[in-house]
LUMLUM-884299 format. One line per field, with one value per residue: residue number from 1; residue in one letter; chain; x negated, y negated, z of N, C-alpha, C, O in turn. Coordinates in nm, 4 decimals. Example, Ala and Ser with C-alpha at 12.3 -4.5 7.8 and 13.67 -1.06 7.14 Angstrom:
BEGIN
nr = 1|2
rest = a|s
kette = A|A
neast = -1.3190|-1.2850
nnorth = 0.5690|0.2250
nup = 0.7800|0.7080
caeast = -1.2300|-1.3670
canorth = 0.4500|0.1060
caup = 0.7800|0.7140
ceast = -1.3200|-1.2900
cnorth = 0.3300|-0.0030
cup = 0.7800|0.7870
oeast = -1.4236|-1.3409
onorth = 0.3319|-0.1138
oup = 0.8465|0.8039
//
This chain:
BEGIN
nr = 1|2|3|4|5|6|7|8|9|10|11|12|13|14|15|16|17|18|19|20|21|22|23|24|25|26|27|28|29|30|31|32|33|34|35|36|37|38|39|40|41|42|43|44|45|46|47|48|49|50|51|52|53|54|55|56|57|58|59|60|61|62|63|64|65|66|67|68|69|70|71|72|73|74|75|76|77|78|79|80|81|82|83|84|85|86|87|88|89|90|91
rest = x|x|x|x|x|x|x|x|x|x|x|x|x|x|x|x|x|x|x|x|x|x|x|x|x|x|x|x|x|x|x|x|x|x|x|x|x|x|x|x|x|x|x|x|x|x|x|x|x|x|x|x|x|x|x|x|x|x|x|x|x|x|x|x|x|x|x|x|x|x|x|x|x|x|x|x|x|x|x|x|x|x|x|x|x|x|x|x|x|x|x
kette = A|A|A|A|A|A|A|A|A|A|A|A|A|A|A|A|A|A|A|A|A|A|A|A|A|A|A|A|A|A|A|A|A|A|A|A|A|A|A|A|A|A|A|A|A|A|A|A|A|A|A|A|A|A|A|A|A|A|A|A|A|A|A|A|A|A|A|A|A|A|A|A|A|A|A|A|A|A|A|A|A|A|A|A|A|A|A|A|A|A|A
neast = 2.6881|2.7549|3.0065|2.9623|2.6678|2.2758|2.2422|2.4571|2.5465|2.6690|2.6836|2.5658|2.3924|2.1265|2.0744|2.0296|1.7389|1.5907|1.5911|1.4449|1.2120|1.1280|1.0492|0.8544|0.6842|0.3753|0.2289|0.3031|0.2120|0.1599|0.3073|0.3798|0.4163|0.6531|0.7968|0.8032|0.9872|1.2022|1.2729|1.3456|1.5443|1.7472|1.8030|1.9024|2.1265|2.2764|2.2997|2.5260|2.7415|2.7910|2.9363|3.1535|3.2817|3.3478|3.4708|3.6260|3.7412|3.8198|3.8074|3.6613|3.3843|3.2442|3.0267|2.9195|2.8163|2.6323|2.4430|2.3845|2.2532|2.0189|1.8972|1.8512|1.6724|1.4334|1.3593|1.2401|1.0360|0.9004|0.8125|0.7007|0.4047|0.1076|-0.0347|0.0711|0.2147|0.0398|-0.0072|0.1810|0.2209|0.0177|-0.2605
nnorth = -0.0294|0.1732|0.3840|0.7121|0.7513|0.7635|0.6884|0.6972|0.7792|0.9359|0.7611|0.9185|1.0375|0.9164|0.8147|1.0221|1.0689|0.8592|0.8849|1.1212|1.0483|0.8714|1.0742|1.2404|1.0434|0.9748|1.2020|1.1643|1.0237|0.6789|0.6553|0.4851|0.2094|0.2855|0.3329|0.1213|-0.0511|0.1155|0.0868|-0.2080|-0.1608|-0.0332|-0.1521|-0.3874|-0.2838|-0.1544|-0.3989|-0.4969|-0.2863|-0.2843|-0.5173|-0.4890|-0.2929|-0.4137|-0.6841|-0.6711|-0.4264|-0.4286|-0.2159|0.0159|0.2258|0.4885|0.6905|0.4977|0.2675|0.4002|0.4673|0.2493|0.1099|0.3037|0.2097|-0.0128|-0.0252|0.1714|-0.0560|-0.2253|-0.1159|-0.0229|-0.2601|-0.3761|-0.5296|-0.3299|-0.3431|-0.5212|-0.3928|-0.2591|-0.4810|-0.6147|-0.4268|-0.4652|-0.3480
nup = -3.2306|-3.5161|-3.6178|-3.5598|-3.6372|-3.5569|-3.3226|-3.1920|-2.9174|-2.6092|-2.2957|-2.1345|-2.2380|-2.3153|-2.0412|-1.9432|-2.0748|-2.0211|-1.7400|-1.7431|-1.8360|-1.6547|-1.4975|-1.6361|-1.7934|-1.7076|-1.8106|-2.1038|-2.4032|-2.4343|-2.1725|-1.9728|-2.0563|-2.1997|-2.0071|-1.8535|-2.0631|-2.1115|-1.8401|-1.7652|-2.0044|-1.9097|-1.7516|-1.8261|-1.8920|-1.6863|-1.5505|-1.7276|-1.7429|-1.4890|-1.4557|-1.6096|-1.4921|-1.2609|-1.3192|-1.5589|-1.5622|-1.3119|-1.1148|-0.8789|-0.8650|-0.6908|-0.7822|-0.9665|-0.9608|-0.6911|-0.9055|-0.9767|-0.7909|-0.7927|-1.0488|-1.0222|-0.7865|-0.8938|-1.1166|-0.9244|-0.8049|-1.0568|-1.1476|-0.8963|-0.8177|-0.7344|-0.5422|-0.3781|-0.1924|0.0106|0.1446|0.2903|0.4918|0.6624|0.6103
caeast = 2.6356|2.8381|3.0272|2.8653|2.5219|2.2411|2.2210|2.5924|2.5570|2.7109|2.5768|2.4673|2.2806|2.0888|2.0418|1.9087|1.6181|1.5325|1.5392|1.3510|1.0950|1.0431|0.9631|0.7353|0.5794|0.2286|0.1989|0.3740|0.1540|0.2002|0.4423|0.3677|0.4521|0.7653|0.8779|0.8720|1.0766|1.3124|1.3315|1.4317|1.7222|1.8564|1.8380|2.0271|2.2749|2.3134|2.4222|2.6632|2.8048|2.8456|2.9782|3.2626|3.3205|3.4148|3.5228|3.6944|3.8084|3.8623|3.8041|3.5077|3.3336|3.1128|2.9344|2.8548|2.7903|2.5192|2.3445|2.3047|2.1277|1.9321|1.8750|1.8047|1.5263|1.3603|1.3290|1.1721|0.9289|0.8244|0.7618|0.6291|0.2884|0.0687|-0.1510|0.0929|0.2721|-0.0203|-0.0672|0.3114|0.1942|-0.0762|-0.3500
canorth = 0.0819|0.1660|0.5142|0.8137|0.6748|0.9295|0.6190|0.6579|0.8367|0.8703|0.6947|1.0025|1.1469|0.7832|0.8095|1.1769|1.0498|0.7448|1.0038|1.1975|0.9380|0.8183|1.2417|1.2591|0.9562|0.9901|1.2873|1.0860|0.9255|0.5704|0.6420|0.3590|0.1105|0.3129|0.3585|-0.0211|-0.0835|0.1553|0.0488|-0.3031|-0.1620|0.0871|-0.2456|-0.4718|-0.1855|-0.1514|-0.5238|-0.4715|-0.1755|-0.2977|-0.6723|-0.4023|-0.2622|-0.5048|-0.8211|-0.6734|-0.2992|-0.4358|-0.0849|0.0555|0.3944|0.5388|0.7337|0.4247|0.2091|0.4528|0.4745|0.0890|0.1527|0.3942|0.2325|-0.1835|0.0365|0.2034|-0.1628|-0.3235|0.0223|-0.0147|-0.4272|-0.4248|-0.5395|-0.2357|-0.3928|-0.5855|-0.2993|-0.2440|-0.6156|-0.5892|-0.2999|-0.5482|-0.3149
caup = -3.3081|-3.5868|-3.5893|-3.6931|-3.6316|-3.4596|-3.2258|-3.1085|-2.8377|-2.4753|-2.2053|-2.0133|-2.3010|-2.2848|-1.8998|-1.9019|-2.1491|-1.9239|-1.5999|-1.7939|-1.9067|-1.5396|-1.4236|-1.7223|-1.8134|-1.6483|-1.9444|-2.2491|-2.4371|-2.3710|-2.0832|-1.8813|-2.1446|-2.2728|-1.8979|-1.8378|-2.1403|-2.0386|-1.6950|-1.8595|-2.0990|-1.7409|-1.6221|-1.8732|-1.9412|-1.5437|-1.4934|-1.8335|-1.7189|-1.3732|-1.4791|-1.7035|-1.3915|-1.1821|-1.3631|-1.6761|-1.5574|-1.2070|-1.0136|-0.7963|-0.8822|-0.6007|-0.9034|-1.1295|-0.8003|-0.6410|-1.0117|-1.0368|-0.6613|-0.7805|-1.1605|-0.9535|-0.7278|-0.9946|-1.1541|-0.8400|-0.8277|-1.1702|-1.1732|-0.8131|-0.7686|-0.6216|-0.4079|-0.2537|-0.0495|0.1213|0.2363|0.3424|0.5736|0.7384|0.6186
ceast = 2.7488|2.8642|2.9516|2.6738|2.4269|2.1970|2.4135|2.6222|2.6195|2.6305|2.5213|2.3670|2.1343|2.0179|1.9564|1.7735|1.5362|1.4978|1.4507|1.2122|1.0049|1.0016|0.8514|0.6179|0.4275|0.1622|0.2539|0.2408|0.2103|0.2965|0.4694|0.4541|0.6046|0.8409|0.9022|0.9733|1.1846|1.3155|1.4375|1.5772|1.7832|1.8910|1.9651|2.1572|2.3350|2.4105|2.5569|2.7934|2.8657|2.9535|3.1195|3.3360|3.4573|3.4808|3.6072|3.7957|3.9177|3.8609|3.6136|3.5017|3.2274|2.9911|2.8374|2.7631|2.6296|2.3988|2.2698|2.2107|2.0342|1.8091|1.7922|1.6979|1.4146|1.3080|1.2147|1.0470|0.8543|0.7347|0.6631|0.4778|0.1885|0.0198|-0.0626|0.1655|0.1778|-0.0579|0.0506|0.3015|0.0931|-0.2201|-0.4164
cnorth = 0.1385|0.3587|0.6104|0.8504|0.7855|0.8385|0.6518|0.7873|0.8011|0.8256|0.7819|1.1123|1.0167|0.7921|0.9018|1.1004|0.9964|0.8322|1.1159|1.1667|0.9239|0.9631|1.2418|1.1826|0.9526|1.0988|1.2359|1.0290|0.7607|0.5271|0.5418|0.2498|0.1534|0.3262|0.1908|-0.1274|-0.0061|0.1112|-0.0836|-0.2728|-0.0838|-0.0601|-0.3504|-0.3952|-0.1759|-0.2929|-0.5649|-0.4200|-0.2475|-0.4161|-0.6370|-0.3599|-0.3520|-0.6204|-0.7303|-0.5271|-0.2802|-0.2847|-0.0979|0.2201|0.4037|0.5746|0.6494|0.3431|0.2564|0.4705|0.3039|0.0497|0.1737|0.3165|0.0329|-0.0959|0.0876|0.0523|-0.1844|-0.2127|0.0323|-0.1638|-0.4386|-0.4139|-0.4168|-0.2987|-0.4807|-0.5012|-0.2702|-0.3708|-0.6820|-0.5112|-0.3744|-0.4373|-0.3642
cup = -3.3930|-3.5734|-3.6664|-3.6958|-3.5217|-3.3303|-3.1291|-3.0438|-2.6964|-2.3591|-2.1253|-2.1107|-2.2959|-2.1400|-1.8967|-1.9767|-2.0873|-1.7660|-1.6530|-1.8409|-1.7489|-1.5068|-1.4943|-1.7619|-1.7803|-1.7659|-2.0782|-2.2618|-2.4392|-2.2535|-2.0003|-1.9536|-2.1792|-2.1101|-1.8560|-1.9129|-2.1337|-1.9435|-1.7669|-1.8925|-2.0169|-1.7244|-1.6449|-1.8749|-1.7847|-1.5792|-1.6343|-1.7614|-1.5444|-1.3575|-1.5183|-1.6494|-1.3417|-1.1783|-1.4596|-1.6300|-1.3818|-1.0895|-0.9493|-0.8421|-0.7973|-0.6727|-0.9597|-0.9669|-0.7634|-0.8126|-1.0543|-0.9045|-0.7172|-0.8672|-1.0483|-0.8427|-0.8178|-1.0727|-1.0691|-0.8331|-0.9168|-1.1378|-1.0369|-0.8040|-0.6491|-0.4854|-0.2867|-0.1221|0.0368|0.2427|0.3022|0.4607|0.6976|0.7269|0.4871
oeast = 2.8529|2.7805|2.8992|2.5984|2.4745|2.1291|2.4501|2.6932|2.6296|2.5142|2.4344|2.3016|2.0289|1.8963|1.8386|1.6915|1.4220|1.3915|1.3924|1.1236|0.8868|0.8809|0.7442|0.5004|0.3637|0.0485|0.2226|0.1686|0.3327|0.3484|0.5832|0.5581|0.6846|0.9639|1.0148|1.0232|1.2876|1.4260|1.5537|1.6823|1.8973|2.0038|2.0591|2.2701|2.4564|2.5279|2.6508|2.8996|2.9839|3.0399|3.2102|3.4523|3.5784|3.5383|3.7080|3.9142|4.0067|3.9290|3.5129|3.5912|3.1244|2.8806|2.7231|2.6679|2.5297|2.2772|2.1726|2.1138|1.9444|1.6903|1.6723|1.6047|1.3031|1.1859|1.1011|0.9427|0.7442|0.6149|0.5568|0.4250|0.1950|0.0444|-0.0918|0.1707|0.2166|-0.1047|0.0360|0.3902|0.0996|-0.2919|-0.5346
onorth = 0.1524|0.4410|0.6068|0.9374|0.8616|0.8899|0.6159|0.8783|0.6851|0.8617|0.7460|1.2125|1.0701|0.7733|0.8920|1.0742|1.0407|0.8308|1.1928|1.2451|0.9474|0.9629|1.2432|1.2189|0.9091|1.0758|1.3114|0.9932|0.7502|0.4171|0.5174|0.2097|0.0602|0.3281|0.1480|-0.2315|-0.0705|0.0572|-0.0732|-0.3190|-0.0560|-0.0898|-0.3879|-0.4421|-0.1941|-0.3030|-0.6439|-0.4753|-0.2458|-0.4167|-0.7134|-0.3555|-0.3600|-0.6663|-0.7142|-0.5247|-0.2050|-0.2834|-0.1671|0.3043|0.3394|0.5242|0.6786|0.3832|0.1892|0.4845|0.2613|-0.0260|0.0895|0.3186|0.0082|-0.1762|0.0365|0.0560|-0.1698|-0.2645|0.0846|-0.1686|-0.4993|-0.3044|-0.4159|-0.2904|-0.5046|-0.5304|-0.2509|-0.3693|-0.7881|-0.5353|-0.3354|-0.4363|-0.3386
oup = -3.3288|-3.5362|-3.7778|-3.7394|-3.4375|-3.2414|-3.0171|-3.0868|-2.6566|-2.3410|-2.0458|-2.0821|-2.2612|-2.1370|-1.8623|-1.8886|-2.0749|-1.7040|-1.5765|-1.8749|-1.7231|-1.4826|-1.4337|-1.7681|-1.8762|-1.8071|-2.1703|-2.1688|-2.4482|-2.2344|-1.9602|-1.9015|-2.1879|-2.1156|-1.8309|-1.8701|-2.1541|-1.9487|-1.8062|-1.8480|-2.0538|-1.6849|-1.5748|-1.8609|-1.7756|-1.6150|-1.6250|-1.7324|-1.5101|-1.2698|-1.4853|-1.6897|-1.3623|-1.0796|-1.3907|-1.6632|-1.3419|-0.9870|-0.9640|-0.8486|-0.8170|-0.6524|-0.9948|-0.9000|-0.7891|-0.7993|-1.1167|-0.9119|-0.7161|-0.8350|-1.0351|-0.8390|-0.8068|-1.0877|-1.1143|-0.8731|-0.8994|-1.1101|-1.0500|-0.7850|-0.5261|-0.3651|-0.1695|-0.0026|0.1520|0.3566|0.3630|0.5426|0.8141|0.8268|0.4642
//
């Protein structure tokens, strides 16, 4: 994103929107659709950010760490199949 740009923003103004998408969504118009395409780009930017981490920056952050938890659950939450948690449950 080139400097200057009303896209070049920091990554936690980015995050709030997406945590803000998944609270709201059910009232957004199309929120469903715009929450599974965010989940997605949490998701690619997660294994970026985490890959930046740990291969290139070589450290650990508890912080970033517990958000790629949080951000790789929210994935499997969005994508998972309803019906099947209940047939997981044996009911």
């Amino acid at each position: 994103v080139p400097a200057n740009s009303s896209l070049d923003l920091p990554n936690a103004a980015y995050g709030a929107a997406y945590y803000a998408l998944v609270m709201f969504h059910p009232i957004v118009p199309m929120g469903a659709t715009l929450l599974a395409a965010g989940t997605l780009a949490s998701f690619a930017t997660t294994v970026t950010l985490a890959y930046a981490l740990a291969f290139i920056l070589g450290d650990v952050c508890v912080v970033c760490i517990s958000t790629y938890f949080i951000n790789t659950a929210l994935l499997i939450l969005v994508f998972w199949p309803r019906g099947k948690a209940s047939k997981l449950k044996g009911t």
